[in-house]
C-alpha positions in Angstrom: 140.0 112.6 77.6 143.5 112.9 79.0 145.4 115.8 79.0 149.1 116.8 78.9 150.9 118.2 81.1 151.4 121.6 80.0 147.3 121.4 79.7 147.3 120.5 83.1 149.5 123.9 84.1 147.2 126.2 81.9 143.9 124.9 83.3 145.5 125.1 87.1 146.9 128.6 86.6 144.2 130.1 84.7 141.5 128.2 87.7 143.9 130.1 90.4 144.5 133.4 88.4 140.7 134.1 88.6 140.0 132.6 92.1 137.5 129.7 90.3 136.6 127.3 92.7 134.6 125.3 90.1 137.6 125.9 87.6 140.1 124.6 89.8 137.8 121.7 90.6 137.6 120.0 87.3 140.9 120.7 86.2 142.0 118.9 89.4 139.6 116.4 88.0 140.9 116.4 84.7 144.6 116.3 86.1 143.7 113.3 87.9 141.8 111.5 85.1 143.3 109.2 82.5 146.8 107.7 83.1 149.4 109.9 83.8 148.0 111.6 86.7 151.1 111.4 88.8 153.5 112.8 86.0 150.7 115.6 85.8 151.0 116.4 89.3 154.7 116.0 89.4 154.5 118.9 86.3 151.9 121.1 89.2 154.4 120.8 91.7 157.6 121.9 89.6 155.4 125.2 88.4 154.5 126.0 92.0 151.3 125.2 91.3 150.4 122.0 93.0 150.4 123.0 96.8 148.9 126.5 95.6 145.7 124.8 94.2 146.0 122.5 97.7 148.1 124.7 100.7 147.5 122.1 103.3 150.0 119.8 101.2 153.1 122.1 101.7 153.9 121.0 105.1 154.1 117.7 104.0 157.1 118.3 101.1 159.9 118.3 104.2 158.3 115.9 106.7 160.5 112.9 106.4 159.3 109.0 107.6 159.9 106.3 109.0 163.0 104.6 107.4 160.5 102.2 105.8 159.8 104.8 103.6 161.9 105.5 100.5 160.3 109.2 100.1 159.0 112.2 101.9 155.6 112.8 102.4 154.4 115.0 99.5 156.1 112.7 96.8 155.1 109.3 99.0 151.5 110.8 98.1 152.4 111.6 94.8 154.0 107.8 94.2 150.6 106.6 95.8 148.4 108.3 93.0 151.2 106.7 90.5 150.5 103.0 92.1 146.8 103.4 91.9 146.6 103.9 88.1 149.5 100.9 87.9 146.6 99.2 89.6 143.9 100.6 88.0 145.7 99.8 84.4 145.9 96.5 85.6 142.2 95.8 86.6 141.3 97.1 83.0 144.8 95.1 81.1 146.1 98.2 79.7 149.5 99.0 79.4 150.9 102.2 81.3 153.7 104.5 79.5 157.3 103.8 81.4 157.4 107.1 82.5 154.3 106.8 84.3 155.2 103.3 86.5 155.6 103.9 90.1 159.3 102.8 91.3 158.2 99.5 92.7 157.2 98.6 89.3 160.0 99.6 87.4 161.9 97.9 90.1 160.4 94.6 89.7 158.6 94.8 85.9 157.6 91.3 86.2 155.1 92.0 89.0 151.6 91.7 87.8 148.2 92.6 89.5 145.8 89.3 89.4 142.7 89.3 91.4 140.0 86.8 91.6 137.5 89.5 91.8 138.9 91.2 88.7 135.5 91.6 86.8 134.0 92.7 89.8 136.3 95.2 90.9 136.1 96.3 86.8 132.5 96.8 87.2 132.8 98.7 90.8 135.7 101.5 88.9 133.3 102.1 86.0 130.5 103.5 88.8 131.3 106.8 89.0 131.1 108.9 92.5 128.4 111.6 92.4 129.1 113.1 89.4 132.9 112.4 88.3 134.6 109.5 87.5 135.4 107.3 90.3 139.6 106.6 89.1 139.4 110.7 89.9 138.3 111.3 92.7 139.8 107.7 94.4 143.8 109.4 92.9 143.0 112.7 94.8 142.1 110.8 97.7 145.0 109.0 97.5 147.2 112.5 97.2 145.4 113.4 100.4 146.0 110.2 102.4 148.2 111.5 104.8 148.0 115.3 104.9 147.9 115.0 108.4 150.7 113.7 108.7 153.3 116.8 109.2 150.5 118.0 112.0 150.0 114.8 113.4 154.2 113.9 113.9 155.9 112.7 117.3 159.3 112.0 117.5 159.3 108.3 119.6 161.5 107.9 122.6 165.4 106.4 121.9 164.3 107.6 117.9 161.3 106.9 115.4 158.7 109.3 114.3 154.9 108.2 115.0 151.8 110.1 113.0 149.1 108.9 116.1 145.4 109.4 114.4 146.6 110.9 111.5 144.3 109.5 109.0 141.1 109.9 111.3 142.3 114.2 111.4 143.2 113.3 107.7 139.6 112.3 106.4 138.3 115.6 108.2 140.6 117.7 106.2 140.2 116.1 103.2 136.6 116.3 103.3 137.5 120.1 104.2 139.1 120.2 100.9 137.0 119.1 99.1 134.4 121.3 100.1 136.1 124.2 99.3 136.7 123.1 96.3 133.0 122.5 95.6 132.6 118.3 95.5 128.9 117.6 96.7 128.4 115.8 100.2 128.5 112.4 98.4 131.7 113.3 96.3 133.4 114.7 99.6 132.5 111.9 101.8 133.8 109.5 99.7 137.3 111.1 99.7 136.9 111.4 103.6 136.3 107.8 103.6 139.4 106.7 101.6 141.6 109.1 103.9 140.0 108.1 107.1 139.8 104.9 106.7 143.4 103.7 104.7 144.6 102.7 107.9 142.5 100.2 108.8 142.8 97.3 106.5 146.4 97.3 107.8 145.2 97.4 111.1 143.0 94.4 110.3 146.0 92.4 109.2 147.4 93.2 112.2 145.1 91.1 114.4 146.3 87.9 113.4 142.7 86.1 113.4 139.9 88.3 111.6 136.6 87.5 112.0 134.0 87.8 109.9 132.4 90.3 111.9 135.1 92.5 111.9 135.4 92.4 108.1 131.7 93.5 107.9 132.7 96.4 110.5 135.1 97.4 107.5 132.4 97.1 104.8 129.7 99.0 106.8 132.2 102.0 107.7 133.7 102.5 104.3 130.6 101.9 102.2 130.9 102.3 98.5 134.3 103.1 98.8 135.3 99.5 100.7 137.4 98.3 97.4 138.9 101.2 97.0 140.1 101.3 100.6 141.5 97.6 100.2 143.3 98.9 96.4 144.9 101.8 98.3 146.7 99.3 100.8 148.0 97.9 98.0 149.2 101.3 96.1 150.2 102.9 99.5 152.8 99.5 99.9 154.0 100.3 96.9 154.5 103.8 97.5 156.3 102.9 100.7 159.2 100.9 99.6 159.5 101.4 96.2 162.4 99.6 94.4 162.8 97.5 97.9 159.2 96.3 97.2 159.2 92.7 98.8 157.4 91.2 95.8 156.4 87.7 98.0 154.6 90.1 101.1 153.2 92.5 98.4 152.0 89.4 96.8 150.4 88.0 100.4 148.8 91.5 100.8 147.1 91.2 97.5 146.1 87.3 98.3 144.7 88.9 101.7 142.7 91.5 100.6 141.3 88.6 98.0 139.8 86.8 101.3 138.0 90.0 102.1 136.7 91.0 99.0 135.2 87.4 99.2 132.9 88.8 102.1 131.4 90.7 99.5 131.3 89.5 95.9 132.5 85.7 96.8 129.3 85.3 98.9 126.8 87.4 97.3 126.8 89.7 100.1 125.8 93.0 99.5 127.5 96.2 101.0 126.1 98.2 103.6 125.8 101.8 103.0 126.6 103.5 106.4 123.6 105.0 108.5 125.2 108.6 108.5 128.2 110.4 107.0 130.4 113.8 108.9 128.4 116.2 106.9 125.1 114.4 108.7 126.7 114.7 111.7 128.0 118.2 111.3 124.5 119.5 110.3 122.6 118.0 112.7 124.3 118.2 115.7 126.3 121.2 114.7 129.6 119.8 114.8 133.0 121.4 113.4 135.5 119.3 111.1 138.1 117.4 113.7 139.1 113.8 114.5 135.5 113.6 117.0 133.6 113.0 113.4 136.0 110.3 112.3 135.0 108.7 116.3 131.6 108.9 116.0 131.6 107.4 112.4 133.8 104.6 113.5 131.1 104.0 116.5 128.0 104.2 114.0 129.5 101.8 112.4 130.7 99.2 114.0 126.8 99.2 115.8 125.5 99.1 112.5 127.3 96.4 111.7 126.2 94.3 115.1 122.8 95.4 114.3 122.5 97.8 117.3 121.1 100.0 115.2 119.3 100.0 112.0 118.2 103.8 111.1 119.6 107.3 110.6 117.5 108.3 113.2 119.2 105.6 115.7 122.4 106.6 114.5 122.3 110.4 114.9 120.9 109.4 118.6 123.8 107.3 119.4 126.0 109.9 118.3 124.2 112.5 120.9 124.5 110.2 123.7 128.0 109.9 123.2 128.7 113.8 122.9 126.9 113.8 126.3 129.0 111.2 127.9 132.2 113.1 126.5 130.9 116.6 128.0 130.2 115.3 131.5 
C-alpha cells in the first residue's frame, strides 16, 4: 500500500514523539515503499522530520560536490531514491506520476530503461530482504549512499573536493543505522552492502579490460544485493547530472552493466553468497563499526572468489591473521 505524504509526516512524527524504534522503522519502510518515495521524503525533510528520524544526514544538506554534480549531498541522495523507482517502474512497465520523475528524466522523457535481463532482474526485486520488501530497503540504501561523505571531504590541491573511502566508512554507518533502527543482521547487511559497495562497479569500469575473475570478485562481495549494486550505478548517474544527463554514456553504462549481469543469469551462473558479513566479524572477533570491516570484507572476498577459501571458518581465520599483521 502506498501512502501519502501527509501519512508519511503523521507516521514519522508520531514514531519520534514516542521514541519507537520499531514505529519509526516501518514507517521508514512504508515511506520508502510504493512510488513516490522521493516526494515522501522530500515532504520529511520540509517538516523537519527527515534528518530527525536519520541525524547522520544533516551534515550532508550543505556539503557541496564536485561540479559534476547538479545538487548537494542530501538532495543528490534524495534524487538517487527518485531514479531507483524510475528504474524500478521501468523493470516492472509502469508508468511513474510527473511529479515523481527524477530531473534526468524529465530532462530527456524519451529515455527508456531496456535490459536483456529484464525478467530476471523482475524476478530478483520481487524477493524480498529478510522481512521487507526488497524496493524498500534497496531506496533507503540508496538515501544512505554517501553519508560519509560530509566526514570523509578533502579539499584537492589547486581546487576540487575528494570523498577518499567514503563509501567503505559509509556501509559501516549505514549498517549502524539500521541497527538502531531495529533491521535484523540480514536486513542491515544488505544495506551495508549497497553503501559499501556502490563504488565499485564504477571502479570496474574504470579498468579498461575486466576480467571475468574480477566480475566474480563483485558478485562474491556483494551477494544477493549484486543487481542492486549494478541498478544503483545507473540511478546514482542519474542523480549526478540530472538535466545534463549524457543520454549516449548513460546508455553505454546500462549496455555495460548488461555484460556483467551476463556473468550471472546469461551463463547460468549462480551467485555466491559471501563467507561472512561485518556483524560476523564484529561478534566474533569483537570488532567496532569503522572502514577495517569494509577491508576485511573486501579481502574475504576477493579469496573467496579465487577459491583461497571455501568456509566461514577459513574466512573468520583469514580475517585474524590480518588484524595480527596490522597490530604488529
Amino acid at each position: 500500500m502506498t501512502i501519502s505524504e501527509p501519512q508519511s509526516i503523521a507516521l514519522v512524527d508520531s514514531a519520534l514523539a514516542h521514541t519507537d524504534a520499531t514505529a519509526l522503522r516501518e514507517a521508514l519502510v512504508a515511506v520508502l515503499g510504493g512510488p513516490g518515495a522521493a516526494l515522501r521524503l522530500r515532504a520529511l525533510d520540509h517538516a523537519g522530520l527527515l534528518t530527525r528520524a536519520i541525524p547522520e544526514l544533516e551534515p550532508a544538506r550543505h556539503t557541496d560536490q564536485p561540479i559534476v554534480h547538479f545538487l548537494s549531498v542530501l538532495d543528490h541522495s534524495i534524487e538517487t531514491v527518485a531514479a531507483v523507482e524510475w528504474l524500478l517502474a521501468q523493470i516492472d512497465q509502469i508508468a511513474l506520476p510527473d511529479e515523481a520523475l527524477p530531473a534526468a528524466i524529465r530532462a530527456n522523457p524519451s529515455l527508456a530503461y531496456r535490459s536483456r535481463y529484464a525478467a530476471q532482474l523482475r524476478e530478483h526485486i520481487t524477493q524480498p530482504v529478510g522481512r521487507y520488501p526488497r524496493p524498500a530497503l534497496f531506496k533507503l540504501g540508496a538515501l544512505l549512499h554517501d553519508i560519509a561523505k560530509p566526514q570523509t571531504k578533502q579539499d584537492k590541491p589547486g581546487g576540487g573536493v575528494s570523498f577518499h573511502e567514503h563509501q567503505t566508512i559509509g556501509g559501516e554507518v549505514a549498517a549502524g543505522i539500521a541497527r538502531r533502527l531495529g533491521f535484523e543482521p540480514g536486513e542491515a547487511g544488505y544495506i551495508r552492502a549497497v553503501v559499501r559497495e556502490h563504488m565499485r562497479p564504477g571502479q570496474l569500469a574504470a579498468q579498461g579490460e575486466v576480467t571475468l575473475r574480477a566480475v566474480q570478485r563483485f558478485f562474491s562481495a556483494t551477494g544477493d544485493a549484486g543487481p542492486d549494486v549494478l541498478l544503483h550505478l545507473l540511478a546514482d548517474h542519474m542523480a549526478t547530472r540530472g538535466p545534463n544527463l549524457s543520454v549516449r554514456s548513460w546508455i553505454a553504462q546500462a549496455q555495460w552493466i548488461d555484460a556483467l549481469l551476463e556473468t550471472i543469469w546469461g551463463e547460468e551462473v549462480a551467485i555466491t553468497p559471501p563467507l561472512a558479513n561485518g556483524d560476523d566479524l564484529m561478534r566474533e572477533l569483537g570488532l567496532r563499526p569503522g572502514p577495517q570491516i569494509g577491508q576485511l570484507l573486501a579481502a574475504i572476498g576477493e579469496a573467496q572468489a579465487s577459491d583461497t577459501i571455501a568456509t566461514r571458518e577459513e574466512a573468520l581465520a583469514l580475517a585474524r591473521r590480518m588484524l595480527e599483521r596490522a597490530r604488529r
